[in-house]
C-alpha positions in Angstrom: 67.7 163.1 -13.7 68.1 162.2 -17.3 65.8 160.9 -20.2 62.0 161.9 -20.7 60.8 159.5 -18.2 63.4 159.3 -15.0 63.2 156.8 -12.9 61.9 158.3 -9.3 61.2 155.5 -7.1 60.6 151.4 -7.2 59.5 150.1 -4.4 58.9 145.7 -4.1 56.3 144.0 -1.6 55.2 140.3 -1.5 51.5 139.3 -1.0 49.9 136.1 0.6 46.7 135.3 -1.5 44.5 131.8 -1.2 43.8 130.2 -3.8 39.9 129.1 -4.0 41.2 125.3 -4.2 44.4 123.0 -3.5 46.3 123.1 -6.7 48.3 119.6 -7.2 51.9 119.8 -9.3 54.1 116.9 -9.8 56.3 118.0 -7.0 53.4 119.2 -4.6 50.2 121.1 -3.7 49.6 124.8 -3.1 46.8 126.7 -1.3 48.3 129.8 -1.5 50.5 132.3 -3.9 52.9 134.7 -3.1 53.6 136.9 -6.0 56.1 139.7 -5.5 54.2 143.0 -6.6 56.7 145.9 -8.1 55.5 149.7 -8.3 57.5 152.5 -10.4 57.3 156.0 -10.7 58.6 158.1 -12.3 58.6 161.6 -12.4 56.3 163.9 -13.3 54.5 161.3 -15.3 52.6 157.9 -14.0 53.2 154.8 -12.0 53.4 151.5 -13.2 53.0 147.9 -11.8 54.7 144.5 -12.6 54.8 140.9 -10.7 56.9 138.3 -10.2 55.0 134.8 -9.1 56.1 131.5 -8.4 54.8 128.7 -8.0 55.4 126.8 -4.2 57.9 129.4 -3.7 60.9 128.4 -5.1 59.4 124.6 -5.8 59.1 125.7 -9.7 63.1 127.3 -10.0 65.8 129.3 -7.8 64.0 132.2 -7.3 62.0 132.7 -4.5 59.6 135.5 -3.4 61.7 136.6 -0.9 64.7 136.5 -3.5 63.1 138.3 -6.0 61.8 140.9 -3.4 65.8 141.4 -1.9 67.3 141.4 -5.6 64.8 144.3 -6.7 65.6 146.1 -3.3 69.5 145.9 -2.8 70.3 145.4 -6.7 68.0 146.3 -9.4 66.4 149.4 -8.5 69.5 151.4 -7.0 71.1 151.3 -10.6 67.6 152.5 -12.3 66.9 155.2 -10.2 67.4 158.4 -12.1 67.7 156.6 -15.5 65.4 157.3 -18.4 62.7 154.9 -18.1 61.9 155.2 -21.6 65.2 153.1 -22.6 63.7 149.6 -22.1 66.8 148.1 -23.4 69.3 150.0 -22.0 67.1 149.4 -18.6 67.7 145.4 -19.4 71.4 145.8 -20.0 71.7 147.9 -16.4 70.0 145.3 -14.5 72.0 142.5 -16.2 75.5 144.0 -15.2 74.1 144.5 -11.3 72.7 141.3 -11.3 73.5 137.7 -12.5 70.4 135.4 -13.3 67.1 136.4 -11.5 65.1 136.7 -14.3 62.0 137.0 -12.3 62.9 139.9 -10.7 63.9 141.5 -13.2 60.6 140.6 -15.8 59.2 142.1 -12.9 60.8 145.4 -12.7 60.7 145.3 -16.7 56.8 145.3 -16.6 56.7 148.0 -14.5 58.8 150.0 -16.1 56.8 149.8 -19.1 53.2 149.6 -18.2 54.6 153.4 -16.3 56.1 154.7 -20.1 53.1 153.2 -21.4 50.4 154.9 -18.8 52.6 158.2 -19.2 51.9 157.9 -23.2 48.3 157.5 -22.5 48.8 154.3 -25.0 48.3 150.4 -24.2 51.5 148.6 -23.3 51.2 146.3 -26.8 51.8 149.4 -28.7 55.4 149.5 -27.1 56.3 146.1 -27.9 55.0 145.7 -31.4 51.4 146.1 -31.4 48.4 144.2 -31.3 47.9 140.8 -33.3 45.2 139.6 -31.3 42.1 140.6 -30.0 41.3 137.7 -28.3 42.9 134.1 -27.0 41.6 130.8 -26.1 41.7 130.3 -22.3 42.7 127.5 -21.0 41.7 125.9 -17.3 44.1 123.6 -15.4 42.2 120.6 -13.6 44.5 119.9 -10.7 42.7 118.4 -7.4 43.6 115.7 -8.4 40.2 114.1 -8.0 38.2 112.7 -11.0 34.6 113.8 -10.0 35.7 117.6 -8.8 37.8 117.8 -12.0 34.6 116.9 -14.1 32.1 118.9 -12.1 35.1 121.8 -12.4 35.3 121.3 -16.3 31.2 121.2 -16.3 31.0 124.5 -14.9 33.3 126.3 -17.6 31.9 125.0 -20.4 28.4 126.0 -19.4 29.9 129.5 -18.6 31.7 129.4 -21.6 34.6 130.1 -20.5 37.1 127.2 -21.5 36.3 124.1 -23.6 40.4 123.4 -23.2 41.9 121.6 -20.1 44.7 121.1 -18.6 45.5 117.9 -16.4 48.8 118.4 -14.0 49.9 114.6 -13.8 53.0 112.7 -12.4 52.5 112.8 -8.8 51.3 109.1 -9.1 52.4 106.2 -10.5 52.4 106.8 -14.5 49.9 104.2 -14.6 47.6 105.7 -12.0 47.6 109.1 -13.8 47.0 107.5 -17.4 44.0 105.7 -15.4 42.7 109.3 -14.1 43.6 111.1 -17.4 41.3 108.8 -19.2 38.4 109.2 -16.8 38.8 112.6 -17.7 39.1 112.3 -20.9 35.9 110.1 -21.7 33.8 112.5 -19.3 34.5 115.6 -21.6 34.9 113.7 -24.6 33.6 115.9 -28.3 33.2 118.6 -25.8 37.0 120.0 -24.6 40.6 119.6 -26.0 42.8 118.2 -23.4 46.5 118.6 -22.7 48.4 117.2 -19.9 51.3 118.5 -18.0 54.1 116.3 -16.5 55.9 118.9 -15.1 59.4 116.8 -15.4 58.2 114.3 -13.5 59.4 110.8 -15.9 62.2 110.1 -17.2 62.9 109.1 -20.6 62.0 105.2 -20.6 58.3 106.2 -18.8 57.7 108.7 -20.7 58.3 106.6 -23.7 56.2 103.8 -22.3 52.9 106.3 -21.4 52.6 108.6 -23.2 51.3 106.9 -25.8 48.4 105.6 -23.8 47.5 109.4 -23.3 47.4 110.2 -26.9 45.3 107.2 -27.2 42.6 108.7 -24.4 42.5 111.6 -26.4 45.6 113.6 -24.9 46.7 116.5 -27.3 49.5 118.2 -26.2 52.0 117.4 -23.5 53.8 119.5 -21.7 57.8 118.8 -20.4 57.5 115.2 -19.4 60.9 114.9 -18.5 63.7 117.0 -17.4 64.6 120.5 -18.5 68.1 119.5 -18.7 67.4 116.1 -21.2 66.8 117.2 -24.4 67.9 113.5 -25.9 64.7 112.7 -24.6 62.6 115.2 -25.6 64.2 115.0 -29.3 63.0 110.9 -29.1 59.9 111.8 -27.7 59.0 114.1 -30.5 60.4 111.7 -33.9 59.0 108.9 -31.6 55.1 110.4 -31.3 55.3 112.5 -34.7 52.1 114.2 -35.2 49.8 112.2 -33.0 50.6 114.7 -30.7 52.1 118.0 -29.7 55.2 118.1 -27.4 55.0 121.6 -25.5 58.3 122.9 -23.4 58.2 124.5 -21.0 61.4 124.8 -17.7 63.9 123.3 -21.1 62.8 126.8 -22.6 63.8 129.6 -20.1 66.6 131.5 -22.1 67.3 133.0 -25.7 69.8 130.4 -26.0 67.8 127.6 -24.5 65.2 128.6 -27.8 67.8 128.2 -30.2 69.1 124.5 -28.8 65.8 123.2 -28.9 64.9 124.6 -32.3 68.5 123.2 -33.8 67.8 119.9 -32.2 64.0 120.1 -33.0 62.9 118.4 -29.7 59.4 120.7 -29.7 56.6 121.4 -31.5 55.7 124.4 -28.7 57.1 126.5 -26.6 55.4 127.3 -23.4 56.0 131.1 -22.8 56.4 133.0 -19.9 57.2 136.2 -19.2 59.0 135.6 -15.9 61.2 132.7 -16.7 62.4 134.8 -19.9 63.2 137.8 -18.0 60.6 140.2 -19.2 58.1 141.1 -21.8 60.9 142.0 -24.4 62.8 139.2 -23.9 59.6 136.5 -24.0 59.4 137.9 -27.7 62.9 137.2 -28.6 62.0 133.6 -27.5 58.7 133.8 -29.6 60.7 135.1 -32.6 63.0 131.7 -32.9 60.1 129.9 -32.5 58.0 131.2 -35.5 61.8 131.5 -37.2 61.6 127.6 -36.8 58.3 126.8 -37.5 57.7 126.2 -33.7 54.1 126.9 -32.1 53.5 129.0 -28.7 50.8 128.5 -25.8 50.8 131.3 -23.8 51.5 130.0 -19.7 51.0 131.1 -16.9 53.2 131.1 -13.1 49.4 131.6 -11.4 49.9 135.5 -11.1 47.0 138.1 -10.2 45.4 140.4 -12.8 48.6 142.4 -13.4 51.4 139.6 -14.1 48.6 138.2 -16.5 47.7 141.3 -18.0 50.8 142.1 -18.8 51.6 138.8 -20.4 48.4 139.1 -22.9 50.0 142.3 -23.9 53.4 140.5 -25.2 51.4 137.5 -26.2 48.6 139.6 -28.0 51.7 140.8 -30.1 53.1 137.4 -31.4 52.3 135.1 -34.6 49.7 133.5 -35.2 51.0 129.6 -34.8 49.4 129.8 -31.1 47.8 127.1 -28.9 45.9 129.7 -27.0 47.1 130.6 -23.7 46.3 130.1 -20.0 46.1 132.9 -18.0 43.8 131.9 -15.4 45.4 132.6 -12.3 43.2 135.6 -11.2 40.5 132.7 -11.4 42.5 130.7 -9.0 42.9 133.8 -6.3 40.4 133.8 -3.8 40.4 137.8 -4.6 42.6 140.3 -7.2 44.3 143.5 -6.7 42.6 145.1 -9.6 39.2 146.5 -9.7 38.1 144.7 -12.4 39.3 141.8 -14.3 40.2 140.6 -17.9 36.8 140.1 -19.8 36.3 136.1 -20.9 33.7 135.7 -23.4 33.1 132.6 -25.4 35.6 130.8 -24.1 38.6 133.5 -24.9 40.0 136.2 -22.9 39.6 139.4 -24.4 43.2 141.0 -24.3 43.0 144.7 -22.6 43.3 147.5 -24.2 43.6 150.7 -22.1 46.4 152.8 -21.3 49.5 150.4 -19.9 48.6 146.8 -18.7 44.9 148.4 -19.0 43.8 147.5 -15.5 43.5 149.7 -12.2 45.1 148.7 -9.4 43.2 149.0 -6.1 45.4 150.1 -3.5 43.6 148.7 -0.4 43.7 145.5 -2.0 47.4 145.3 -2.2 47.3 146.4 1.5 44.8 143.7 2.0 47.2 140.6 1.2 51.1 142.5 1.9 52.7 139.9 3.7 54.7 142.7 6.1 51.0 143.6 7.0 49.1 140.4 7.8 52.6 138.7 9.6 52.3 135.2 7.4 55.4 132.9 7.5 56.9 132.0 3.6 54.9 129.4 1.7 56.2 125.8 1.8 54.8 123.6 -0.3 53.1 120.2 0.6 55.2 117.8 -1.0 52.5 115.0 0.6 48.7 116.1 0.6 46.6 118.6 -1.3 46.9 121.1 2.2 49.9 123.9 3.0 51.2 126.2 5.0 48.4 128.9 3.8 46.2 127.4 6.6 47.1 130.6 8.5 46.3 132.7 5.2 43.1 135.0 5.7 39.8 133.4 5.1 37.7 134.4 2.1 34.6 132.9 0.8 35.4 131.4 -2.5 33.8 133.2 -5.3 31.4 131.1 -7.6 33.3 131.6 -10.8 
């Protein structure tokens, strides 16, 4: 053993949790997540926790939960164990030799490396990674059912709770002109009271999203998120001289990687980058990507992949830690969960969440709870995503009454 903080175990397990509602993509609908939990010890000190979530399974990129869960087993954690946990980069640079690519697995691993150094310390995991900025963030809610009357009843509800006054609307399952149609129902039904942004999730191409997007803006549309795909940046570059500040273009799958950050700012095809801490590899890495985007006057939203209390906790401790150009954030996928694997969740007040504070991610993990949903327990098959209705796989997931928010 070497280091202050050796590396004594890391052990990977995926869980099947429901979500309280059919949640409608571009490319599909999901009633159920599968995030891939990670737990490190090390010894004679504390235990940590990270999570790796997709969305659909490996709908949303290559990685899968079974991927991620095989890459930590065979690959990652055989060339940490017995390393000094304290090293974060020289942790990075290990995995990065014994593995190719996976960044989710390895944010994963990352996170629970250092919510462990962090929990050893006694100190909150921001204090590693720069420290707090702050306190709080604007929390946004996605409306995705897809249904014009639930998404206003839905938006209703959180604004008298005061929990989010700004909405998301997932959009390009339809014909463009069917979801400009449903956008500005939307849009007229919250209108003075919410700020409203709509994700394509690279669902048009270049010439649609030319042709309607404009239309959005002019329902009252704010910021939209990758319209087209990752790879076409000519059309994101048009988009963004083409709409000039009517709007806000936010990337998101064109702005996984370090370098991926530095073509977009060169070519300045965004006004925001959507971070998150799995598709960058980690909480150090998501605020390399943040640094070039404040280095070129670029904004940040904090996202999401729809991860339980610990993958979000963990991302409002990188995020809490960045500039001030933000667009808020939305980490709202405990809300989404039918249940969590913490005892008690990230406070929202006045529609922001209140960024944790206690020793690593500041949560506590219940054990029984990630018992409760471990896929090797309950039997479930892999999620497959409906590519044709609002219903999946998770039909066979275990019933839970769904909590009244």
């Amino acid at each position: 053993m070497t280091g202050r903080f050796p590396i004594e175990r890391i052990e990977a397990r995926i869980l099947d949790i429901p979500t309280i509602r059919p949640h409608k993509l571009s490319f599909g609908a999901i009633s159920r997540q599968s995030p891939v939990i990670v737990q490190l010890w090390l010894r004679h000190g504390a235990t940590g926790f990270g999570e790796a979530a997709t969305i659909g399974g490996p709908s949303w990129n290559e990685e899968s939960p079974e991927s991620i869960q095989h890459a930590i087993q065979a690959y990652l954690a055989p060339v940490l164990l017995g390393q000094d946990g304290g090293q974060f980069g020289a942790a990075l640079a290990r995995m990065d030799l014994a593995c190719k690519g996976n960044a989710f697995a390895k944010s994963a691993v990352e996170m629970a490396l250092i919510d462990a150094v962090a929990r050893s310390l006694g100190l909150p995991a921001h204090q590693l990674l720069g420290g707090k900025r702050h306190h709080s963030l604007p929390l946004a809610w996605t409306l995705a059912s897809g249904d014009v009357a639930r998404d206003l009843e839905e938006a209703q509800l959180r604004l008298a709770q005061k929990r989010h006054r700004i909405f998301k609307m997932k959009i390009g399952a339809r014909r463009p002109e069917d979801d400009v149609a449903h956008v500005s129902q939307i849009a007229r039904g919250l209108q003075g009271q919410a700020t409203l942004t709509v994700d394509v999730n690279q669902a048009w191409d270049g010439a649609t999203a030319r042709r309607y997007l404009p239309p959005l803006i002019d329902a009252g549309v704010t910021l939209i998120e990758q319209p087209v795909a990752k790879w076409n940046l000519a059309a994101l570059q048009t988009l963004s001289q083409t709409l000039g500040d009517r709007a806000h273009l936010m990337a998101d799958e064109s702005v996984c990687t370090l370098q991926d950050a530095m073509q977009l700012a060169r070519s300045q095809a965004s006004q925001v980058f959507s971070l998150k801490v799995a598709k960058h590899g980690g909480l150090l890495r998501t605020a390399q990507v943040a640094a070039v985007a404040e280095a070129a006057d670029i904004g940040w939203y904090g996202g999401t992949m729809l991860e339980t209390s610990i993958g979000s906790a963990a991302s409002a401790h990188v995020f809490s830690t960045l500039g001030p150009q933000h667009h808020g954030c939305e980490l709202f996928g405990p809300q989404l969960l039918v249940d969590d694997v913490v005892s008690e969740r990230m406070v929202i007040r006045d529609f922001e969440l209140q960024l944790p504070d206690g020793p690593g991610f500041g949560l506590t993990v219940e054990p029984s709870q990630l018992d409760r949903f471990d896929r090797a327990r309950t039997g479930l098959r892999p999620v497959h995503i409906d590519l044709g209705a609002a219903h999946t796989a998770a039909a066979t997931a275990p019933t839970t009454p769904t909590p009244t928010a």
